[in-house]
C-alpha positions, 0 to 999 in steps of 0.5 A, a space after each residue: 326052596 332048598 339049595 342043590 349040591 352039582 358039579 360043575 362040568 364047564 365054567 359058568 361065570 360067577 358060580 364056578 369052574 369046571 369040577 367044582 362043587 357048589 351049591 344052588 338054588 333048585 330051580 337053577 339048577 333044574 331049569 338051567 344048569 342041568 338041561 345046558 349039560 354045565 352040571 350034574 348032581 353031586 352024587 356019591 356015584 358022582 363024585 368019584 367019577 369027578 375025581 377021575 375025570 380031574 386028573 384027564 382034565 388037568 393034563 387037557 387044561 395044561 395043554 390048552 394054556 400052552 396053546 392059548 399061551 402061543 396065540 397069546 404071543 402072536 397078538 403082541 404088537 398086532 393091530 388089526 384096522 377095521 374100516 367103517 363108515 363115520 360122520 360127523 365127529 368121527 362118530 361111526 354109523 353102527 360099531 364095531 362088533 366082536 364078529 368083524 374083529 374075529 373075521 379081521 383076525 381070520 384075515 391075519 391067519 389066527 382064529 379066535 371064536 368071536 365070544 372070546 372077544 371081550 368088549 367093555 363098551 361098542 366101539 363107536 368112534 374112530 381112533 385106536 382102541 384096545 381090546 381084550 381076549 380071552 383065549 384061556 381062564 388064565 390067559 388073556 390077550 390084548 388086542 389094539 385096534 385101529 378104526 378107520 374111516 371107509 
């Protein structure tokens, strides 16, 4: 099977950015990459297009970092409590997921997309925790989160 020449339209994780070109397998590219809209095939006619299509995108993508900059801004020294029933150990009866921290930040006023919310490992025990958030590619937030029991 021969690799395939795309343009990447979006950011996908361990390939690359949005408007890089790179170099895949066919059949991730067919089967996955093409039918999600995160690439298109890096044709002439294609690729001028990209050279366009950056320049819009560099003016977008600074705007973004500046709003994501602000978010970032109101998370320093925010802690969000979460209450969950615990047992024996302070070990919880489920774990704290990314939708009760994003609905806890909804509660505060700020709104963050539960995927942006990055947990390294469930949160299972009480005690306080440090979360990350990504809000832009450059801009990550940390987030402390107090566990409590119900």
């Amino acid at each position: 099977m021969s690799d395939v020449k795309v343009i990447l339209t979006d950011e996908v994780r361990g390939l690359g950015n949005r408007g890089e070109v790179v170099s895949v397998a066919a059949g991730y590219a067919r089967n996955f990459l093409l039918p999600k809209e995160l690439a298109y095939l890096a044709t002439p006619g294609n690729v001028k297009r990209l050279e366009q299509e950056k320049k819009r995108y560099d003016v977008s993508q600074a705007k973004e970092k500046d709003q994501a900059s602000t978010v970032a801004k109101a998370f320093e020294g925010l802690t969000i409590t979460v209450r969950k029933k615990a047992g024996e150990h302070d070990a919880l009866y489920g774990s704290v997921t990314a939708s009760e921290l994003a609905e806890a930040l909804a509660g505060k006023g700020i709104t963050v997309d539960r995927r942006r919310i990055e947990l390294e490992e469930p949160i299972k025990r009480l005690g306080k925790h440090t979360v990350h958030v990504r809000l832009h590619r450059e801009v990550i937030a940390t987030l402390n989160v107090e566990v409590v029991a119900a």
